[in-house]
N, CA, C and O of each residue as an XYZ file, in Angstrom:
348
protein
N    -117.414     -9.028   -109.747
C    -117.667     -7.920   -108.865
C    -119.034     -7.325   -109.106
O    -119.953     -7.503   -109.905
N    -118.848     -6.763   -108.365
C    -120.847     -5.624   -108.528
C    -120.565     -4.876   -109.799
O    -119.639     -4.956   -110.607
N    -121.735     -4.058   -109.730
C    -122.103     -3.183   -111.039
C    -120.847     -2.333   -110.762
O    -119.966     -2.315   -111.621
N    -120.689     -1.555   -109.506
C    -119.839     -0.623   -109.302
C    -118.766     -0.395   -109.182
O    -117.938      0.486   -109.413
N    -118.924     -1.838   -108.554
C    -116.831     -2.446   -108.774
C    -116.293     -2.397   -110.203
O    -115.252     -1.896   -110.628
N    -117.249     -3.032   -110.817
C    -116.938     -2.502   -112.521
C    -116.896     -1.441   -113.363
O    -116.286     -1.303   -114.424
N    -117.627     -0.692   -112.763
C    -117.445      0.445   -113.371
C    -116.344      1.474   -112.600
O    -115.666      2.206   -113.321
N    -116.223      1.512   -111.580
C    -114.525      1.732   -110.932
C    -114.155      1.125   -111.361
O    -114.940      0.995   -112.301
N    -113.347      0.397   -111.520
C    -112.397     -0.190   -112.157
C    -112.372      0.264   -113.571
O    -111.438      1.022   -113.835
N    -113.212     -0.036   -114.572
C    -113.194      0.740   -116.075
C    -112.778      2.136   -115.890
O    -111.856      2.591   -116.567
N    -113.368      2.815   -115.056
C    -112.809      4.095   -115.226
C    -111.571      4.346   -114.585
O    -111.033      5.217   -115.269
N    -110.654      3.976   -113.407
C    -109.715      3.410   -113.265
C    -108.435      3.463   -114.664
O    -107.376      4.069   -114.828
N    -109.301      2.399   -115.534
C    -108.428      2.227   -116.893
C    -108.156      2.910   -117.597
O    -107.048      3.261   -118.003
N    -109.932      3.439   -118.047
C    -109.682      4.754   -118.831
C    -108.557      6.238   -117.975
O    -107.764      6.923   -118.621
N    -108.739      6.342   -116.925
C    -108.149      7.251   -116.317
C    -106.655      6.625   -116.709
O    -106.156      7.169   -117.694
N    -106.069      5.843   -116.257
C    -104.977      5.306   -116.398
C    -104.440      5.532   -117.939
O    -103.338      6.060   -118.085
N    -104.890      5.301   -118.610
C    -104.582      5.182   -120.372
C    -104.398      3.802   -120.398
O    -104.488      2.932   -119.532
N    -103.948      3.790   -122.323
C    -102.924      2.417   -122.434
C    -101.764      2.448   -122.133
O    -101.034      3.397   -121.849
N    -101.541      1.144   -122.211
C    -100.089      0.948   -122.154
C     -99.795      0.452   -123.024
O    -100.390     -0.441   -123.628
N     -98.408      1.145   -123.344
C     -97.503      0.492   -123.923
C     -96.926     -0.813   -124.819
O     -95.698     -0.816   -124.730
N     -97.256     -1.556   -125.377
C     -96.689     -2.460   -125.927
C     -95.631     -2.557   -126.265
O     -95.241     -1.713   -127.072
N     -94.544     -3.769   -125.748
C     -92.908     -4.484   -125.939
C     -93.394     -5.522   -125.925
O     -94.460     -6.106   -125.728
N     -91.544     -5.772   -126.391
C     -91.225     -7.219   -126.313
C     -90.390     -7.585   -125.211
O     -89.222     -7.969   -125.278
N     -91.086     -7.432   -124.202
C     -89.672     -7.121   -123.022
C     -90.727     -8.123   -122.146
O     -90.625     -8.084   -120.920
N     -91.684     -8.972   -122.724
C     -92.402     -9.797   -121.726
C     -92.739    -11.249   -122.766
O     -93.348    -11.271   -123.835
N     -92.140    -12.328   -122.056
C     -92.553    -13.236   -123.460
C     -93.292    -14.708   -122.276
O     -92.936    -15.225   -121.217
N     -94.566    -14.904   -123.340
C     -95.609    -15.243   -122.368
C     -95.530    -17.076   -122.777
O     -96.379    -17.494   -123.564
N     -94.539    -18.023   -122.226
C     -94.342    -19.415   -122.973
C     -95.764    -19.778   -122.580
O     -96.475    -19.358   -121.667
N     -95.960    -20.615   -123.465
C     -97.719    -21.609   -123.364
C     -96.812    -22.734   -123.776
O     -95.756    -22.980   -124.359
N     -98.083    -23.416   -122.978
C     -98.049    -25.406   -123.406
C     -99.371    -25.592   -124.272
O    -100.545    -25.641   -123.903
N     -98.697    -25.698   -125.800
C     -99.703    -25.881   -126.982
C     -99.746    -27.451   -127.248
O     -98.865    -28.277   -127.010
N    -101.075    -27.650   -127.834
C    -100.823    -28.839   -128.287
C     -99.736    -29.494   -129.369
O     -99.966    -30.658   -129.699
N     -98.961    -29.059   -129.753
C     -97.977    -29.442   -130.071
C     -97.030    -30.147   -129.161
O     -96.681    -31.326   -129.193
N     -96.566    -28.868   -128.064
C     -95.725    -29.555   -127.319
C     -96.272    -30.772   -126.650
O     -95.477    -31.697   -126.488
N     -98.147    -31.004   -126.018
C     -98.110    -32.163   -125.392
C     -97.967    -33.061   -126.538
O     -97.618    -34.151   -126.083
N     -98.076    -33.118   -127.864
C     -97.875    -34.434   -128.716
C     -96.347    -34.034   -128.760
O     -96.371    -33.598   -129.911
N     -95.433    -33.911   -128.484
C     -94.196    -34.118   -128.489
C     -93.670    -34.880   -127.129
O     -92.862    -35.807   -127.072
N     -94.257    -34.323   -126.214
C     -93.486    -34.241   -124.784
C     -94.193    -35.240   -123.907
O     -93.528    -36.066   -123.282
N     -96.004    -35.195   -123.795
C     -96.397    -35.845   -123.955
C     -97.427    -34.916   -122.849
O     -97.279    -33.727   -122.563
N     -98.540    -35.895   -122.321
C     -99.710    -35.320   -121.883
C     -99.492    -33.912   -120.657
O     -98.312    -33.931   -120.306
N     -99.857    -33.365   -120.320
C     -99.616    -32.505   -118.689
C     -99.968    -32.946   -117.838
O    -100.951    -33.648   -118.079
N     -99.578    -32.927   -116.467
C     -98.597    -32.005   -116.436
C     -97.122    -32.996   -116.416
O     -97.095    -34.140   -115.961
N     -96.292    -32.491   -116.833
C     -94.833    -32.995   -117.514
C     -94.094    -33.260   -116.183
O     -94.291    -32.350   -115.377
N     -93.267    -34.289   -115.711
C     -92.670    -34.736   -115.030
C     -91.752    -33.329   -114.859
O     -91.567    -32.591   -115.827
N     -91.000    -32.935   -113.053
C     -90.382    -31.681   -113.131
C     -88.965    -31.578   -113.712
O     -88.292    -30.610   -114.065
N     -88.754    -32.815   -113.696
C     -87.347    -32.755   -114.983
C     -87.329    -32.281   -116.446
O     -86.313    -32.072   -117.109
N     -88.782    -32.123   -116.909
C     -88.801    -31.751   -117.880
C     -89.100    -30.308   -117.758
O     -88.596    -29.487   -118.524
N     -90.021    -29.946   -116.681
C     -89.882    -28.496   -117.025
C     -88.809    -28.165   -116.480
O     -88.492    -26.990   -116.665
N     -87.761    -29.110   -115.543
C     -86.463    -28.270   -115.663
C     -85.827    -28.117   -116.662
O     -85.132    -27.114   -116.501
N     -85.647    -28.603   -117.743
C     -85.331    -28.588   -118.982
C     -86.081    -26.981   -119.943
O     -85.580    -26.066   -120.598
N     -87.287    -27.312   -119.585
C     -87.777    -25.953   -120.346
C     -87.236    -24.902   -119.390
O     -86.745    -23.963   -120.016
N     -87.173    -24.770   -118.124
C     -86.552    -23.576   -117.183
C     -84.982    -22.929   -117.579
O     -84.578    -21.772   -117.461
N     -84.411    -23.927   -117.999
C     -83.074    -23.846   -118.594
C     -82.812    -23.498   -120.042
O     -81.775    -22.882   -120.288
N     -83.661    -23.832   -121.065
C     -83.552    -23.445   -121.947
C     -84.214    -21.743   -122.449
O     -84.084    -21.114   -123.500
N     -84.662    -21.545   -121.653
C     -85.627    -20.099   -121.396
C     -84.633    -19.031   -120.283
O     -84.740    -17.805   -120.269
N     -83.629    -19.878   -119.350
C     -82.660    -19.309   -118.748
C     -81.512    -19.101   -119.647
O     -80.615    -18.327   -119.310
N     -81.473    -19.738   -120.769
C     -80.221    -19.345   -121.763
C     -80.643    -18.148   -122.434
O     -79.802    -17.400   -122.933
N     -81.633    -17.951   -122.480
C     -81.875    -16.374   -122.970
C     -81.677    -15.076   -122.232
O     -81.807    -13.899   -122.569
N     -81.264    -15.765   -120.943
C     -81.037    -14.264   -119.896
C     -82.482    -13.278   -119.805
O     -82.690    -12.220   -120.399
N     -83.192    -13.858   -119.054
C     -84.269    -13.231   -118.880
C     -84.191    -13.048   -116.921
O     -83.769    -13.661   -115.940
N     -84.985    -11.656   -117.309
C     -84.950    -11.064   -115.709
C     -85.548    -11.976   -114.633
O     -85.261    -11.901   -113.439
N     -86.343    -12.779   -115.136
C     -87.260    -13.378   -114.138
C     -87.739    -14.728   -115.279
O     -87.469    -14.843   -116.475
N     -88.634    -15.752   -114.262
C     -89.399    -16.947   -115.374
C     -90.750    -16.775   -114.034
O     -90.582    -16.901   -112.821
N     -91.601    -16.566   -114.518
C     -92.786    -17.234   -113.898
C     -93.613    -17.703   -114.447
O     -94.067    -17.422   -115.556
N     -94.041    -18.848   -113.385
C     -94.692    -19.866   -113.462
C     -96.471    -19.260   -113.070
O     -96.694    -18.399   -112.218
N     -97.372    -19.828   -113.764
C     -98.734    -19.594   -113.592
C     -99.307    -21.368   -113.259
O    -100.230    -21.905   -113.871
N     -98.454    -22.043   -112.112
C     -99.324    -23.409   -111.729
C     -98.742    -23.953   -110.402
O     -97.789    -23.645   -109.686
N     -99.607    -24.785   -110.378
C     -99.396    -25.393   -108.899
C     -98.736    -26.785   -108.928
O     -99.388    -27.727   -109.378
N     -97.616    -26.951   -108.523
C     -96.808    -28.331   -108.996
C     -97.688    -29.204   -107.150
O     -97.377    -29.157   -105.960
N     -98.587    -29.739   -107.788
C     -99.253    -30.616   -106.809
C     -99.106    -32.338   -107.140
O     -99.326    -33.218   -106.308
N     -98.773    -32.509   -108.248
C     -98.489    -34.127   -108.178
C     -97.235    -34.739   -108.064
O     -96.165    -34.249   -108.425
N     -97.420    -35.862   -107.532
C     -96.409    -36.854   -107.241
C     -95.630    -36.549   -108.414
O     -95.951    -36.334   -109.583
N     -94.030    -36.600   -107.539
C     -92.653    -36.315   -108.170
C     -91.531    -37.406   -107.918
O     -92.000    -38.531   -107.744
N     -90.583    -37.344   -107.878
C     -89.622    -37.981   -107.490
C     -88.544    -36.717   -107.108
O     -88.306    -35.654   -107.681
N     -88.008    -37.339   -105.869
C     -86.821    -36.352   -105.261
C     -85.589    -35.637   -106.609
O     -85.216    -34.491   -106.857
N     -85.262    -37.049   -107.241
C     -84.303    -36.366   -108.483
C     -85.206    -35.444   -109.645
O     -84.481    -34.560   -110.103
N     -86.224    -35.428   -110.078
C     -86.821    -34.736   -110.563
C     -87.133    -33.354   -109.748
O     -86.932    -32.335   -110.408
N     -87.581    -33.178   -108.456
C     -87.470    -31.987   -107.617
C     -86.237    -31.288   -107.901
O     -86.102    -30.194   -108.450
N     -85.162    -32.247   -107.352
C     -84.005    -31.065   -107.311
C     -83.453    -30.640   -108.806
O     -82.665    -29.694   -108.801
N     -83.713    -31.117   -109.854
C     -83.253    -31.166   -111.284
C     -83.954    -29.841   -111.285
O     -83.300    -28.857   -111.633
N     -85.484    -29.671   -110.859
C     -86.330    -28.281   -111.434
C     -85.677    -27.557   -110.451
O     -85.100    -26.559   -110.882
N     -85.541    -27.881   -108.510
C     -84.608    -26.330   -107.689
C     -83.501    -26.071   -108.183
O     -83.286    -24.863   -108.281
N     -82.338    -27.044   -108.699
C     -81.368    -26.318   -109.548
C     -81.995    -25.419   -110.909
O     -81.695    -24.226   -110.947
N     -82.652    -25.850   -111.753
C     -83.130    -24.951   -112.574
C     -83.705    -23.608   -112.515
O     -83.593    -22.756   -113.397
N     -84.423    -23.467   -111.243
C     -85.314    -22.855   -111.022
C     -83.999    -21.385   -109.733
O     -84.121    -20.298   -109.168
N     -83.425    -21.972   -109.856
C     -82.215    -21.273   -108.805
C     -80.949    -20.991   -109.346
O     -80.302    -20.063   -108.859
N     -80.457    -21.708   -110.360
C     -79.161    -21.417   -111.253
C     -78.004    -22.142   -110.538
O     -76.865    -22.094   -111.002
């Protein structure tokens, strides 16, 4: 943004205060660990239906996703992640 957009906005913040810190938001990453386990990205959608489900056993209000599922899938892998992704 411009000079001014930035500096609205900073003051914005400051006006606003901080916030808060919980644990009422839990932020999953794909570390290199998991791709040497699981294997390179992006992971076939059966597998992140698998991670969708195991993150749904915790009873969480919501799961979002920060990506764009743009590559070639297979139909049983689709519906494996819309059941996951739907309950």
């Amino acid at each position: 943004g411009t000079r001014l957009e930035d500096s609205a906005v900073d003051a914005l913040m400051r006006w606003r205060g901080p916030i808060p810190v919980t644990d009422e938001v839990v932020h999953v990453d794909i570390d290199e660990p998991s791709i040497q386990t699981l294997g390179r990205w992006p992971w076939s959608r059966a597998v992140q239906a698998r991670l969708v489900t195991a993150i749904a056993n915790a009873s969480p209000r919501a799961v979002v996703f920060d990506l764009v599922w743009c590559d070639p899938s297979t139909p049983e892998d689709d519906e494996a992640l819309r059941v996951a992704l739907t309950g």
